[in-house]
C-alpha positions in Angstrom: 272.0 80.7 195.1 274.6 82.9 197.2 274.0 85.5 199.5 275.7 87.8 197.3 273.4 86.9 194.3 270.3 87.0 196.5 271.2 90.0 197.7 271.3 91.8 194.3 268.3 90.2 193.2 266.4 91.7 196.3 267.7 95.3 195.8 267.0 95.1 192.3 263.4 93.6 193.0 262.5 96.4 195.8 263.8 99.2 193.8 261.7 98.0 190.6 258.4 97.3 193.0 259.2 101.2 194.4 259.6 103.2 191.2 256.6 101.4 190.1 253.9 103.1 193.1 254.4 105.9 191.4 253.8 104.9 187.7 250.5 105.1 185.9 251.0 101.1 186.2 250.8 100.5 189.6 247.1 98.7 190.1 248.5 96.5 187.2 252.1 95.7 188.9 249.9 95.4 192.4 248.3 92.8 191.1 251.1 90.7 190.0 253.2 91.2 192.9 250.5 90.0 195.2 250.2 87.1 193.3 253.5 86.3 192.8 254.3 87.2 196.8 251.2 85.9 198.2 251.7 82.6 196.9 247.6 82.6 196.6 246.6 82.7 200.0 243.8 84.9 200.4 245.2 86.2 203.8 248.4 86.9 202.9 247.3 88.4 199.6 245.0 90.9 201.7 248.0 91.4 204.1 250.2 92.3 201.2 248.0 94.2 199.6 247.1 96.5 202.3 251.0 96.9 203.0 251.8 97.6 199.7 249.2 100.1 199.4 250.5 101.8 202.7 253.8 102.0 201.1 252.7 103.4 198.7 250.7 106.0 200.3 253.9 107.3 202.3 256.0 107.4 199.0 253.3 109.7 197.5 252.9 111.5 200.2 256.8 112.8 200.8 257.7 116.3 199.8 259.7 117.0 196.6 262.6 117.6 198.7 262.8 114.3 200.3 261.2 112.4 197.8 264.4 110.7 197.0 265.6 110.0 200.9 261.4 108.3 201.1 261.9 106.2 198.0 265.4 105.0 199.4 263.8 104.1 202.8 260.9 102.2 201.4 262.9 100.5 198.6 265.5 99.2 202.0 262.0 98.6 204.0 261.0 96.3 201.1 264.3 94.5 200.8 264.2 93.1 204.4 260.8 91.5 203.6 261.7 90.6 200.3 264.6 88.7 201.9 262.1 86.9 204.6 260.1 86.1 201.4 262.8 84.5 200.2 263.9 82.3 203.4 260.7 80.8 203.2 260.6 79.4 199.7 262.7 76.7 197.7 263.4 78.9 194.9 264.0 81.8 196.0 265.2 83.0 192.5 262.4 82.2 190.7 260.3 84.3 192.8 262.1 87.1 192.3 263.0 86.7 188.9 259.3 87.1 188.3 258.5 89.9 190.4 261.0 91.8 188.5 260.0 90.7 185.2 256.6 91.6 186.1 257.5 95.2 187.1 259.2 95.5 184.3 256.9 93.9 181.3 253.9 96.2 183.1 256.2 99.6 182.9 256.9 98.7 179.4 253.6 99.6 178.1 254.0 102.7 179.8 254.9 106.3 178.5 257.4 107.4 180.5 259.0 110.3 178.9 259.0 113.8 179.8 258.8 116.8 178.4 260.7 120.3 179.7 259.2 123.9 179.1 261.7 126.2 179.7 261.9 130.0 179.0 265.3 131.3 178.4 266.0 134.8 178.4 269.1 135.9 176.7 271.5 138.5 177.3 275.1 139.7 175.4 277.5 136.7 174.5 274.4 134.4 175.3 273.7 131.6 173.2 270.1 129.8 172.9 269.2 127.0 170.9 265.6 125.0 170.5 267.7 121.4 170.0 271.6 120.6 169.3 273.9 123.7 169.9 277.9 123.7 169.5 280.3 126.5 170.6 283.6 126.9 170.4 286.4 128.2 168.0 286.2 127.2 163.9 289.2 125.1 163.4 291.8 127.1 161.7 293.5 125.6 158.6 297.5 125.9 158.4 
């Protein structure tokens, strides 16, 4: 594999592993991605596990307003031991190839929609509508 592959395998593998600490699924993804990482050793399944929880305490724990700059730091955090991961196995693909699948099957099963309240108060030439709204001119026939 190239760097260049590698490299947007990792990305794509951190940011998937980030966005799910803060899904319902995370004990579920956990899991998987210490068994898939830890390659079965107890202590390195511990190790992970107690990083990955730390991570995920920090992510939780940033403020709305840089929620975004804490997900982007821990998502590049991850790819630099992501990429060590990777030196040290002979399929480096595979690895990661699961660990995305595996964040991805597990957030599958997962609602992830959201619903918006909003209160709109209108005033003169104010147009409000509970779904689809058009506005403009009618078309004028010659």
């Amino acid at each position: 594999m190239d760097d260049l592959s590698a490299a947007g395998l990792v990305a794509t593998a951190s940011a998937a592993l980030i966005q799910a600490m803060a899904s319902d699924a995370w004990l579920t993804v956990k899991d998987q991605v210490t068994r898939i990482l830890g390659r079965g050793e107890t202590e390195s399944v511990a190790n992970l596990d107690r990083v990955l929880e730390e991570t995920r305490d920090r992510v939780l724990a940033a403020p709305p307003d840089r929620r975004d700059a804490a997900l982007a730091l821990e998502a590049a955090r991850w790819e630099g031991r992501l990429q060590s991961r990777l030196e040290q196995d002979p399929d480096p693909a595979a690895v990661l190839k699961d660990l995305i699948s595996a964040v991805r099957a597990v957030g599958d099963g997962v609602d992830q929609s959201t619903t918006v309240h909003q209160n709109v108060i209108a005033g003169r030439d104010s147009y409000t509508a509970g779904r689809d709204l058009t506005v403009g001119r009618p078309e004028r026939s010659p």
